[in-house]
Residue, then its C-alpha position, 0 to 999 in steps of 0.5 A: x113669756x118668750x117672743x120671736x125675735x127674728x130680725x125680718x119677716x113677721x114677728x109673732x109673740x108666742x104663749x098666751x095673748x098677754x104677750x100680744x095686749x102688752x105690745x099693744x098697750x104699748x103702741x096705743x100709748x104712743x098713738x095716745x101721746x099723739x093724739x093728745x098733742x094734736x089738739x092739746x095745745x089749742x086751749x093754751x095758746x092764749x097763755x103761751x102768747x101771753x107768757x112769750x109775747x109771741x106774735x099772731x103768725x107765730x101762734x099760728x105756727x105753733x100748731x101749724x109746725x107739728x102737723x106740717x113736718x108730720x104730715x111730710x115725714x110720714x111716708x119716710x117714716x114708715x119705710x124707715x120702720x120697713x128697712x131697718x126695723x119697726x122696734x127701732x125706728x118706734x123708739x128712736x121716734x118716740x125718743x125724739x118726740x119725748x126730748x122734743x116735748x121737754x125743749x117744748x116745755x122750757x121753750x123762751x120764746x116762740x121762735x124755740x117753741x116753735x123749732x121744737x114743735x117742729x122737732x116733736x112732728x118729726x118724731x110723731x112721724x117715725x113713730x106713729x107709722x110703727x104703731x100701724x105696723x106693729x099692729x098689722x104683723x102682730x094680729x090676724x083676721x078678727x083679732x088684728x080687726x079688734x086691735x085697730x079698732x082700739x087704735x080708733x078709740x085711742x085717736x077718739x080719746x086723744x080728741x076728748x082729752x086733749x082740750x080738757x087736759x091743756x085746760x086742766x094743767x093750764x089752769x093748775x099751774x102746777x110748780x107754777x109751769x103754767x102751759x108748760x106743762x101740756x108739754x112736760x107731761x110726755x115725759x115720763x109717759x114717753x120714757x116709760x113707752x121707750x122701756x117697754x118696748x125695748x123690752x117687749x115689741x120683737x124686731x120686724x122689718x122687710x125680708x130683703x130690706x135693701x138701700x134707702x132711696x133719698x131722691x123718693x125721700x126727697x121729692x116725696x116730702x117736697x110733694x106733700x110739703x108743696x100741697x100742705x102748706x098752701x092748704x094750711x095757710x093759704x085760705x086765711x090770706x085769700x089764696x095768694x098766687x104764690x099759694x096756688x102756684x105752690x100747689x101746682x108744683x106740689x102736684x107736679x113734684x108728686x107726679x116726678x115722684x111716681x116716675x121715679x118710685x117706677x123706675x127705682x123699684x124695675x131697677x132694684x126694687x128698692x123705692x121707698x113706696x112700695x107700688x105692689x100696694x097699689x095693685x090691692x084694691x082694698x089699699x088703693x081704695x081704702x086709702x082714697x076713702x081715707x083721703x075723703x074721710x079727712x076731707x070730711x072730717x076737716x070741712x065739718x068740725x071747722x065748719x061746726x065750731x063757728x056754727x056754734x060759736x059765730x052763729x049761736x054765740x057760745x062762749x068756749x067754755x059753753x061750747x065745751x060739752x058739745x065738744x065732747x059729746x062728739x067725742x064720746x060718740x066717737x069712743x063709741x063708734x070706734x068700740x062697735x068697730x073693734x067688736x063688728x069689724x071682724x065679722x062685717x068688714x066694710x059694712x061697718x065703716x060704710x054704716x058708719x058714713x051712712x050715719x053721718x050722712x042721715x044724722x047731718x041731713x036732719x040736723x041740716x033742716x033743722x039749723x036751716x029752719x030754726x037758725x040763731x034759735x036753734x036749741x042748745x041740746x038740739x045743737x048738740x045731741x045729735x052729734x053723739x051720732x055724727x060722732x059715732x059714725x067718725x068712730x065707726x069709720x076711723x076704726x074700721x077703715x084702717x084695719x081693712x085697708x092694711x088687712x091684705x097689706x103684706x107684713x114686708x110693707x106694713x109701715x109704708x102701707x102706715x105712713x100712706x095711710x096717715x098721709x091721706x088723713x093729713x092731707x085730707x084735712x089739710x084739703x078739707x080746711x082749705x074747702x072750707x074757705x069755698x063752702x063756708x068762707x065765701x057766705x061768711x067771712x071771717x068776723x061774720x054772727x048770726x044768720x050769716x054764720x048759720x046759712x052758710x053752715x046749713x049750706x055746707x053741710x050738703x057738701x059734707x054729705x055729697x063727700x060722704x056719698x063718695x066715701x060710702x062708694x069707695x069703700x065698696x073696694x074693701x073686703x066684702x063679708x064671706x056669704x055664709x054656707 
């Protein structure tokens, strides 16, 4: 097997299609160690209290640290992949997400563990934009629809194992590491993923990469950090003054960085967002519907969880298979993205809102007229359904974003991409505390949980409606002759 090898321009791997499934096996596995580290902590975060004695702020910060410095390095991240190379910045980030996942591992108390975590978000940050990238220079039309498509399935498969693996190893207690081992874990993976790439990812990077921009790097990261934090934290506290002022300036500092990328890229073209992008309508409105989806996505599964816990009184472990069942729907709908994509374009993500949309407006009626007695399977069946449409539209939404998006600015176009999720489920988490917090507050059982969740779920779908809207902004399937 051979491969270009070019330092800049766009990379394609030469002979058979082996050579282009081995650079994806290893970015989706990346993409997976991510996945899985979003969610597998949450079921061992009683054990790490009670092993650390760390306080109930600190659990909070646990997983709070990796999402946050996630969430703000993402833009830098994927303009460092642009300018010195995707291969590169891939290994140097997953390098700093393996070491940081073993200071994880032998963490003594909540203060390390939570600088670690920290650490680990940053690494995600250089590398998960690459994975994106690498992706959108090395496929083409229906092959690179199919291959985001099964970026889709890894992040739906990331959210079913993650909370039965930290389960599982938790519970193992395997050379007696306890909750160690969630962490642990990454290591061989992550070192394996480093040698593989080395060997076989060919070097991209922009044509004509010019100086880094520090003050965009700055301001942008401020930006994002001023709006996530308050979006994070904020509702639990009831929304402080200083958590609203904080998103005023958050909006401010974005507004400063806008000014500012302008004037980078009429002096020398080197801003670290590339505003070319924004002049693609399938970009500009891919990314706001991406914004939207993580809206949705933040609102409903908060919202759902208590339903099921706080309205119908699951215990977790009775919650489980409802959890996974979304999750299985997700895997599907993510299977019949990577399959339709290519030839259907957005219609298949703005299939996939439409069925969210239906499935929850009669799942709406139903919590609304049975409440506490809401059947077991009843409440969980239909979110197989619910689950496919997330699937269908997580998968088809990133390969038609990125579809007109030039190979030059493949990972800025990736950091923005995975931003607006962030940020939308950093703002769908904080929504929550208007449409549900607002008619139960926390500690609140029964009818209280129930009502308020059947009314949320209109919002849900007004969210949807808009979503389904802006989609219309993405490549339309070519009529046929």
């Amino acid at each position: 097997m051979s491969t270009d090898t070019h330092t800049h321009g766009h990379p394609r791997p030469t002979g058979a299609g082996r050579a282009a499934t081995v650079i994806l096996v290893v970015v989706l596995i990346a993409e997976l160690m991510n996945a899985l580290d979003g969610s597998i902590v949450h079921t061992a975060l009683p054990s790490i209290q009670a092993d650390t004695g760390a306080s109930s702020a600190a659990v909070q910060w646990i997983p709070a640290a990796y999402t946050l410095t996630f969430a703000l390095a993402l833009i830098t991240g994927g303009r460092l992949g642009d300018l010195y190379g995707r291969k590169r910045v891939f290994v140097v980030g997953t390098t700093v997400f393996t070491l940081a996942s073993l200071l994880c591992g032998i963490a003594t108390g909540p203060e390390f563990l939570v600088a670690a975590r920290a650490l680990q978000g940053a690494g995600a940050a250089a590398m998960v934009p690459q994975v994106m990238a690498v992706i959108a220079v090395t496929f083409d039309g229906e092959s690179r629809a199919k291959a985001f498509g099964m970026y889709g399935l890894i992040m739906s498969l990331g959210g079913v194992l993650g909370p039965v693996l930290g389960a599982v190893l938790t519970s193992a207690d395997v050379a007696g590491l306890g909750w160690r081992t969630i962490f642990l874990i990454n290591l061989p993976i992550g070192l394996a993923t480093v040698v593989f790439a080395g060997k076989f990812i060919p070097e991209s990077r922009e044509p004509q990469a010019r100086r880094l921009d520090p003050l965009g790097m700055l301001l942008s990261s401020a930006g994002v950090l001023l709006l996530a934090f308050p979006l994070t934290v904020g509702g639990e506290q009831q929304w402080p003054a200083w958590s609203l002022v904080m998103l005023a300036a958050g909006v401010v500092a974005l507004g400063v960085f806008v000014a500012q990328q302008r004037a980078r890229t009429a002096k020398d073209g080197s801003s670290l967002v590339a505003l070319s992008l924004f002049e693609s309508k399938a970009f500009a409105g891919g990314l706001a519907a991406q914004l939207v989806f993580g809206l949705v996505s933040g609102v409903f599964l908060l919202t759902w969880v208590l339903f099921m816990q706080s309205g119908l009184g699951l215990s977790p472990g009775r919650f489980a298979p409802a959890s996974v069942a979304i999750s299985i729907g997700g895997m599907a709908g993510a299977m019949l993205a990577s399959k339709w994509a290519g030839r259907h374009l957005r219609r298949v993500p703005q299939a996939g809102a439409v069925l969210i949309a239906c499935t929850l407006a009669g799942y709406q009626l139903l919590v609304s007229t049975q409440q506490t007695g809401t059947p077991f399977v009843a409440a969980v069946a239909p979110m197989i359904l619910v689950g496919a449409g997330f699937g269908m539209v997580g998968a088809g939404l990133a390969g038609l974003t990125l579809s007109q998006v030039g190979h030059e600015d493949a990972g800025s176009a990736a950091g923005l991409f995975n931003t607006a999720l962030q940020l939308g489920t950093a703002f769908g988490i904080a929504t929550a505390s208007v449409v549900f917090f607002n008619h139960a507050p926390a500690g609140s059982r029964g009818t209280t949980v129930t009502d308020a969740f059947a009314d949320s779920i209109w919002y849900v779908i007004a969210a949807l409606a808009v979503m389904w809207a802006l989609m219309f902004r993405l490549p339309k399937p070519a009529k046929a002759a």
